[in-house]
C-alpha positions as protocol buffer text, in pm:
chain_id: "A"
residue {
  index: 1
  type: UNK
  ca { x: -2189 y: 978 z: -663 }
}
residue {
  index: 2
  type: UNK
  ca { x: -1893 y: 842 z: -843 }
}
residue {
  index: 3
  type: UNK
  ca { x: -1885 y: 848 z: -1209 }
}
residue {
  index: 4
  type: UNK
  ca { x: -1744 y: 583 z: -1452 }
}
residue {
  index: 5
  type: UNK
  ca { x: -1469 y: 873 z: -1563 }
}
residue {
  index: 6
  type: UNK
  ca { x: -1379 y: 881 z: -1131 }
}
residue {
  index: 7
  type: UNK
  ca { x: -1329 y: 452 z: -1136 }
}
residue {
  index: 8
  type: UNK
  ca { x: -1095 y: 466 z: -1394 }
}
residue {
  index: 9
  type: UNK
  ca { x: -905 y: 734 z: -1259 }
}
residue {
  index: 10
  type: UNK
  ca { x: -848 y: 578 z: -954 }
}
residue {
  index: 11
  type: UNK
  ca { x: -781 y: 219 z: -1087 }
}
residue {
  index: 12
  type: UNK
  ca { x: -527 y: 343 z: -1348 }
}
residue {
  index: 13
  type: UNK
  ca { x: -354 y: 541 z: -1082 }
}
residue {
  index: 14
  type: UNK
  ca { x: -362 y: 231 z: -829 }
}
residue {
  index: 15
  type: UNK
  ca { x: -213 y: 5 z: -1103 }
}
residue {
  index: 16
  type: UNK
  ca { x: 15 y: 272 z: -1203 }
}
residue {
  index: 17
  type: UNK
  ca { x: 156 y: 282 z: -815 }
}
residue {
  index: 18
  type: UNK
  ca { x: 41 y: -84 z: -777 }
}
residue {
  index: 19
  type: UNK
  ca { x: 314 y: -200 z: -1050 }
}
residue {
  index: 20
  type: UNK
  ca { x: 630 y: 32 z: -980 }
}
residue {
  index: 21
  type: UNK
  ca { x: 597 y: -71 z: -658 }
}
residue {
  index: 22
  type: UNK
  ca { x: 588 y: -419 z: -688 }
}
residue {
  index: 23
  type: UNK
  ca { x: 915 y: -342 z: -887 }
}
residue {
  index: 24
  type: UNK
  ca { x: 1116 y: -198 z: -592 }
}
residue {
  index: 25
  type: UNK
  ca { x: 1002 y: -439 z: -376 }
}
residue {
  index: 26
  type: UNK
  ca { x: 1158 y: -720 z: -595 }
}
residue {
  index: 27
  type: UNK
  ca { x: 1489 y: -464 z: -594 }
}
residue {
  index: 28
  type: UNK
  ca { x: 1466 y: -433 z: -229 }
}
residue {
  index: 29
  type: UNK
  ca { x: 1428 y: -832 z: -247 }
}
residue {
  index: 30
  type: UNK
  ca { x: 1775 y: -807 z: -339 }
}
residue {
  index: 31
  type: UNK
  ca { x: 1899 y: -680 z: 16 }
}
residue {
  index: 32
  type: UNK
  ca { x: 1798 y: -1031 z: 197 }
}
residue {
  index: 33
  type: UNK
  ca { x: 1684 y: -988 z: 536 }
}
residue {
  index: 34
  type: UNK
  ca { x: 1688 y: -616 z: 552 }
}
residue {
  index: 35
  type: UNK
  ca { x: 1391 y: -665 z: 265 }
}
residue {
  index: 36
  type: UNK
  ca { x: 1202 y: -781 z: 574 }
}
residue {
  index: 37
  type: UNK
  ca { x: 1179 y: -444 z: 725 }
}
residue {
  index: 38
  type: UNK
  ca { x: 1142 y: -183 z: 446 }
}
residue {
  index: 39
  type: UNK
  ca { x: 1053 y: -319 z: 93 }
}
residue {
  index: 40
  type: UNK
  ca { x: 684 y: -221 z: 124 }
}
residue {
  index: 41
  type: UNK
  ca { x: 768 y: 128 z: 346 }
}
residue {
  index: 42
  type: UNK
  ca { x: 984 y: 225 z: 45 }
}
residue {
  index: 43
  type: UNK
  ca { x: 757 y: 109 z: -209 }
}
residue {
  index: 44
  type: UNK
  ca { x: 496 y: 342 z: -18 }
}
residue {
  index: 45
  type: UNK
  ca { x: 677 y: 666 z: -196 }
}
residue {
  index: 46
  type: UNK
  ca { x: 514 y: 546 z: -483 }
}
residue {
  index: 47
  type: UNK
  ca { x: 201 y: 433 z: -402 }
}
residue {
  index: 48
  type: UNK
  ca { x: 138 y: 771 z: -196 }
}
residue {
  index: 49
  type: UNK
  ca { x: 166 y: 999 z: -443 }
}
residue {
  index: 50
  type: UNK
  ca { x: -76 y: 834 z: -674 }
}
residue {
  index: 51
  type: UNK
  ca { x: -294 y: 749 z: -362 }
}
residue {
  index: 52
  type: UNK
  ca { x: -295 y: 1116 z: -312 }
}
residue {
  index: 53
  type: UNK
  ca { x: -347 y: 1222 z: -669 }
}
residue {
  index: 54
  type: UNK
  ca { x: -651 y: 990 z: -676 }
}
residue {
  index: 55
  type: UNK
  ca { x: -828 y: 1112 z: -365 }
}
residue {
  index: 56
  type: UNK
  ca { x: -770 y: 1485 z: -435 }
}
residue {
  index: 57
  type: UNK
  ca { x: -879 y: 1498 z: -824 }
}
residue {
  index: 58
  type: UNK
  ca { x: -1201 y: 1211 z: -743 }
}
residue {
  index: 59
  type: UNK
  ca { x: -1259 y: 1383 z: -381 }
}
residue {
  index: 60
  type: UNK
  ca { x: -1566 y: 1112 z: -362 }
}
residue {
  index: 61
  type: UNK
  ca { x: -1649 y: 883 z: -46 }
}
residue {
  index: 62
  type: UNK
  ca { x: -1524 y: 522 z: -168 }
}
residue {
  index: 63
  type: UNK
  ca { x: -1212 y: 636 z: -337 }
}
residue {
  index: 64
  type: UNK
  ca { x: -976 y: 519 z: -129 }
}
residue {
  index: 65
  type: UNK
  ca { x: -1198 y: 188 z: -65 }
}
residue {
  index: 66
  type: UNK
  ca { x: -1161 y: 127 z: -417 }
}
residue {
  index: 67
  type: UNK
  ca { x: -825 y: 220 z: -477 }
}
residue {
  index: 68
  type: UNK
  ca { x: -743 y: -65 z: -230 }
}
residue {
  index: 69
  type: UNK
  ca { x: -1006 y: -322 z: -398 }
}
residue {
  index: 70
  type: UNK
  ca { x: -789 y: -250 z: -713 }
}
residue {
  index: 71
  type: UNK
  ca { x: -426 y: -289 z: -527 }
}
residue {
  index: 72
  type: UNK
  ca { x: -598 y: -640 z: -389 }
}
residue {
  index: 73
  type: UNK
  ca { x: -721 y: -741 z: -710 }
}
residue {
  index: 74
  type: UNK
  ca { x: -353 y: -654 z: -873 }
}
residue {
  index: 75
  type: UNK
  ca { x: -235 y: -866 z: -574 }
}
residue {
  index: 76
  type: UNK
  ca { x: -477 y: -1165 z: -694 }
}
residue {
  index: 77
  type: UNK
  ca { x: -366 y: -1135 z: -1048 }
}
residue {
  index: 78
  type: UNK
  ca { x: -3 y: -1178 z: -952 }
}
residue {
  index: 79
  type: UNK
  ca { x: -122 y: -1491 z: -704 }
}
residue {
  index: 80
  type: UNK
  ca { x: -150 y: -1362 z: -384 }
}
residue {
  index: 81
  type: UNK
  ca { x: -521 y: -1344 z: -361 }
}
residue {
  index: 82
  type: UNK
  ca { x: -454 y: -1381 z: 26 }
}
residue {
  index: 83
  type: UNK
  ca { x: -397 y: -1009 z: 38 }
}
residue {
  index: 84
  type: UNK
  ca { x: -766 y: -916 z: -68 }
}
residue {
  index: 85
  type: UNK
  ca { x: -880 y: -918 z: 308 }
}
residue {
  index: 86
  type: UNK
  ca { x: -554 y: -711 z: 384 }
}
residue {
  index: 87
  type: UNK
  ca { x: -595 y: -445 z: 121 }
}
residue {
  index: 88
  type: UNK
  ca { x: -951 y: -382 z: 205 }
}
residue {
  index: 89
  type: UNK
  ca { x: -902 y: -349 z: 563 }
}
residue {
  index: 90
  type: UNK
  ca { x: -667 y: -111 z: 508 }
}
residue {
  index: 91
  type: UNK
  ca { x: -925 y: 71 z: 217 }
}
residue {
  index: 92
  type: UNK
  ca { x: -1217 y: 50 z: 469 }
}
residue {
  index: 93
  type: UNK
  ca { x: -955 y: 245 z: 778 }
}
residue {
  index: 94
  type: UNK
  ca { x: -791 y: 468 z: 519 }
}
residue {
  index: 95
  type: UNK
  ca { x: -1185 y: 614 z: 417 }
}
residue {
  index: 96
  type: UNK
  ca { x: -1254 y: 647 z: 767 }
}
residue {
  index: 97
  type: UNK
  ca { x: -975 y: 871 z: 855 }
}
residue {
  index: 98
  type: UNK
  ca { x: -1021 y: 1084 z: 539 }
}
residue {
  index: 99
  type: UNK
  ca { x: -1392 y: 1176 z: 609 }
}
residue {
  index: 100
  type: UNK
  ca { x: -1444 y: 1434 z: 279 }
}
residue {
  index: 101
  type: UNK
  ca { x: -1127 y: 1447 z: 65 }
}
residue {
  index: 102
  type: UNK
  ca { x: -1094 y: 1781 z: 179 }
}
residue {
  index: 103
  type: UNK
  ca { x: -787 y: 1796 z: 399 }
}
residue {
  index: 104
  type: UNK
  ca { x: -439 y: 1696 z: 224 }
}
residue {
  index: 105
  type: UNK
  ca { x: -292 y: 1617 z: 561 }
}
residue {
  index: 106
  type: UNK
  ca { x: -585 y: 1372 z: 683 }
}
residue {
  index: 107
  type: UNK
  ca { x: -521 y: 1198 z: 335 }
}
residue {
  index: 108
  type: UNK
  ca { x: -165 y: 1182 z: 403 }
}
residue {
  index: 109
  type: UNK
  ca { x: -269 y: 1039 z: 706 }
}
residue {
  index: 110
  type: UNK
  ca { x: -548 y: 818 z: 615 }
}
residue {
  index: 111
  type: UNK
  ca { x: -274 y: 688 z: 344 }
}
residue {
  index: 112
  type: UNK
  ca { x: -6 y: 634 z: 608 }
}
residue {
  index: 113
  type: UNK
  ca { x: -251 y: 414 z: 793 }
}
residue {
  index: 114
  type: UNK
  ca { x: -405 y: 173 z: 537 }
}
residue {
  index: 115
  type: UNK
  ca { x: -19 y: 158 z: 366 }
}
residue {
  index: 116
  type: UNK
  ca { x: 101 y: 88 z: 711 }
}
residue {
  index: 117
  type: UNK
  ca { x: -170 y: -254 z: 743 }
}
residue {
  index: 118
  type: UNK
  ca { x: -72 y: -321 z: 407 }
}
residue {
  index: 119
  type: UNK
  ca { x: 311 y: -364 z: 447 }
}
residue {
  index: 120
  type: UNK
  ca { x: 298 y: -530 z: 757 }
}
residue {
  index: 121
  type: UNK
  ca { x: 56 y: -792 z: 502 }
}
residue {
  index: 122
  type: UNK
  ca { x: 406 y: -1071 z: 509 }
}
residue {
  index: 123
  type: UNK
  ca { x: 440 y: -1068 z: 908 }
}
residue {
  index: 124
  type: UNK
  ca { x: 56 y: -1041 z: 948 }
}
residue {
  index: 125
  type: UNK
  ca { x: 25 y: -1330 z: 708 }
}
residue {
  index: 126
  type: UNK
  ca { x: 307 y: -1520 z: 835 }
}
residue {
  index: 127
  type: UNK
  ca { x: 170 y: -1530 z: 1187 }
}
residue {
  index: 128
  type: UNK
  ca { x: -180 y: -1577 z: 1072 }
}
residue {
  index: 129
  type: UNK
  ca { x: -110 y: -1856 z: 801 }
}
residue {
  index: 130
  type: UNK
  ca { x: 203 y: -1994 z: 954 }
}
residue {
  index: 131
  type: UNK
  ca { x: 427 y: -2268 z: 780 }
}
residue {
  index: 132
  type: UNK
  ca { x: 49 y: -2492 z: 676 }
}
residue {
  index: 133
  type: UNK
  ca { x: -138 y: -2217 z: 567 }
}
residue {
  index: 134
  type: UNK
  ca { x: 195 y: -2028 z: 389 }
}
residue {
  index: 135
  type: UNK
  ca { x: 231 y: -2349 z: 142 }
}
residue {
  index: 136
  type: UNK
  ca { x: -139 y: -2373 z: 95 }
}
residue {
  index: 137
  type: UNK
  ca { x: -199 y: -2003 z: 16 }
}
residue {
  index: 138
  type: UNK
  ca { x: 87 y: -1893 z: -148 }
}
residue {
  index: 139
  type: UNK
  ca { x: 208 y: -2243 z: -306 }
}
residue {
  index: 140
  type: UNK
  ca { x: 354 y: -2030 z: -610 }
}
residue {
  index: 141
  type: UNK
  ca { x: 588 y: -1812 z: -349 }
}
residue {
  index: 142
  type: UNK
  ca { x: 634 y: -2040 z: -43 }
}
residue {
  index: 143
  type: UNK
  ca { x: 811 y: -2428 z: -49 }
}
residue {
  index: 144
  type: UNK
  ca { x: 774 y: -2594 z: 335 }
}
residue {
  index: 145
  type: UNK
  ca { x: 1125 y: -2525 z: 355 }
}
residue {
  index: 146
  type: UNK
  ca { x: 1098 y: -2165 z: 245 }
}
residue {
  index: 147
  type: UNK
  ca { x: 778 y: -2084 z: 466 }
}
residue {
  index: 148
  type: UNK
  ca { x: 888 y: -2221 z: 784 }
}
residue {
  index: 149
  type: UNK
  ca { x: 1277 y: -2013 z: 731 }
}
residue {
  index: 150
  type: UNK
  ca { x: 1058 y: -1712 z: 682 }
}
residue {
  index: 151
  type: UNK
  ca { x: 827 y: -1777 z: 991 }
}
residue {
  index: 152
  type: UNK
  ca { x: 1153 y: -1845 z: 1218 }
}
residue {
  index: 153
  type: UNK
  ca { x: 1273 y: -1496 z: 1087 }
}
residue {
  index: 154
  type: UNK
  ca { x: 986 y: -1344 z: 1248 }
}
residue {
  index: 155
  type: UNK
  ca { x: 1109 y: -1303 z: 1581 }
}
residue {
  index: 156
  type: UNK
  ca { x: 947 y: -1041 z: 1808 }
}
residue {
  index: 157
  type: UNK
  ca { x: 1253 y: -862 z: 1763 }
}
residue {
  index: 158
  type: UNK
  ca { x: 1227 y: -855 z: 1399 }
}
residue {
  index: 159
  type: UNK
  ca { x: 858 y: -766 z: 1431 }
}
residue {
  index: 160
  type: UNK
  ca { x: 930 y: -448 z: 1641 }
}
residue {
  index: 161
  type: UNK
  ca { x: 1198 y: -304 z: 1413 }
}
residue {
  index: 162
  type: UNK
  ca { x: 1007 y: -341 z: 1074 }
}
residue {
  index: 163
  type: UNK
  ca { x: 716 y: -226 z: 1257 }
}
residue {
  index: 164
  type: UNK
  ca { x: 908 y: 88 z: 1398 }
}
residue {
  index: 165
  type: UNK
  ca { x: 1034 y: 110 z: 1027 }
}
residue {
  index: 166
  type: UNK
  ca { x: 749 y: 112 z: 834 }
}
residue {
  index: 167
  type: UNK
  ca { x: 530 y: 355 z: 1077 }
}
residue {
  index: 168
  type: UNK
  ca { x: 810 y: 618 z: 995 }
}
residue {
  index: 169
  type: UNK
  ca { x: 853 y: 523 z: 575 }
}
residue {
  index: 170
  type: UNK
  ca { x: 494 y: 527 z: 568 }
}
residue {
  index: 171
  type: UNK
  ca { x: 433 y: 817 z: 719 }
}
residue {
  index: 172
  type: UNK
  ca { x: 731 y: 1023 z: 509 }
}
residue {
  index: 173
  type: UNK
  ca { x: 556 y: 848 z: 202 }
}
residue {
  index: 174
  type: UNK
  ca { x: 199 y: 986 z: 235 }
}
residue {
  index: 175
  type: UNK
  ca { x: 334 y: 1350 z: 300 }
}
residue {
  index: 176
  type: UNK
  ca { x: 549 y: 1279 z: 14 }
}
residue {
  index: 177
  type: UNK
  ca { x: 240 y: 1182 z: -169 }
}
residue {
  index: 178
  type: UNK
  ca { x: 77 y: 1526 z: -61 }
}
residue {
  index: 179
  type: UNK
  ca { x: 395 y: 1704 z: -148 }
}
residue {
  index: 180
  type: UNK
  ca { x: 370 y: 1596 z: -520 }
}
residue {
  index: 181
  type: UNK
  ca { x: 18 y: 1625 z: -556 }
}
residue {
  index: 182
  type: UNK
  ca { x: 31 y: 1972 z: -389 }
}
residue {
  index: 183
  type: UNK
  ca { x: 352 y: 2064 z: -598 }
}
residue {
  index: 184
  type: UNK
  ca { x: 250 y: 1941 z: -949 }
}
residue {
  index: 185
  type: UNK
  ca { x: -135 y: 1841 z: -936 }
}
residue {
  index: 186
  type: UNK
  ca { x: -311 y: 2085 z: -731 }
}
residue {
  index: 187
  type: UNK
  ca { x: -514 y: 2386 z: -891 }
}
residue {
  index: 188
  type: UNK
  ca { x: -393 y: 2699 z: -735 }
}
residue {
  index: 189
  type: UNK
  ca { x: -365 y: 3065 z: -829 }
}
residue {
  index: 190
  type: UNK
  ca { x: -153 y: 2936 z: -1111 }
}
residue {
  index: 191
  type: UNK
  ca { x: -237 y: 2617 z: -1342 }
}
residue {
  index: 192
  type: UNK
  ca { x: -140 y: 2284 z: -1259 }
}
residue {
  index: 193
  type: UNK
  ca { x: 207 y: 2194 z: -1363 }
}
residue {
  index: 194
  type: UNK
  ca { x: 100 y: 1863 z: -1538 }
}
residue {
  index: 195
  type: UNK
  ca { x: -218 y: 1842 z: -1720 }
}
């Protein structure tokens, strides 16, 4: 069972990752249409690691489920409370790929996955929602004019690419995740690097 001490480890670490990454997707932002295929596969090499962190040190069915809720909650405060379906999709998938914490590579994996759903959240939300539901849901983001120029750039095309993209930045990102856990977090015959 999953004590208070495990929750807050895992939400600090999901806000930690939550927040930087929000910050290189705005930099990303900056690239214009390329943003479309890899701001959230790049912001993945942040979110791994502390992904991977958290499900290593709690090693407790839920964490990743939670870790998600938080990301989707994060997602709420900042006004996209559209992404709470999203992010716990991709929590509920990500804990059913890990099975018991015990395997670095089926977290890396498990990660991969659930960040995979979640970066694909503006096309999957774009096709969902389209132009009617984009203004409705995401008023604060989205004018008419801007919601229907980003559903027209969401050709099958497009779709393909950032889907091809993402598949391979996610899956660099949760290795990279296990790479820095196993590198500076893990116990081993030595101590941990960082305490």
């Amino acid at each position: 069972m999953m004590k208070l001490k495990n929750v807050v480890q895992i939400a600090v670490l999901a806000v930690i990752g939550c927040v930087v990454a929000f910050g290189i997707s705005m930099l990303t932002g900056l690239l214009g249409m390329a943003a479309l295929y890899i701001s959230a596969g790049f912001a993945a090499f942040v979110i791994g690691p502390t992904f991977v962190i958290a499900a290593r040190k709690v090693q407790k069915r839920g964490t990743a489920l939670l870790f998600w809720a938080v990301l989707g909650l994060v997602y709420a405060i900042l006004g996209y409370g559209v992404m709470i379906p999203i992010t716990l999709i991709a929590g509920i998938v990500c804990e059913l790929i890990i099975g018991k914490y015990d395997n670095s590579k089926r977290i890396a994996i498990a990660f991969s996955v659930a960040m995979f759903i979640d970066s694909m959240h503006s096309i999957l939300l774009t096709k969902i929602l389209g132009v009617e539901g984009l203004v409705k849901y995401m008023s604060s983001t989205f004018s008419p004019e801007q919601a229907a120029q980003m559903v027209a750039a969401y050709t099958n095309e497009v779709i393909l690419i950032a889907a091809a993209v993402n598949v391979v930045l996610c899956l660099l990102a949760g290795f990279f995740g296990a790479f820095i856990n196993n590198k500076f977090f893990e116990k081993s015959t030595q101590q941990s690097k960082l305490k």
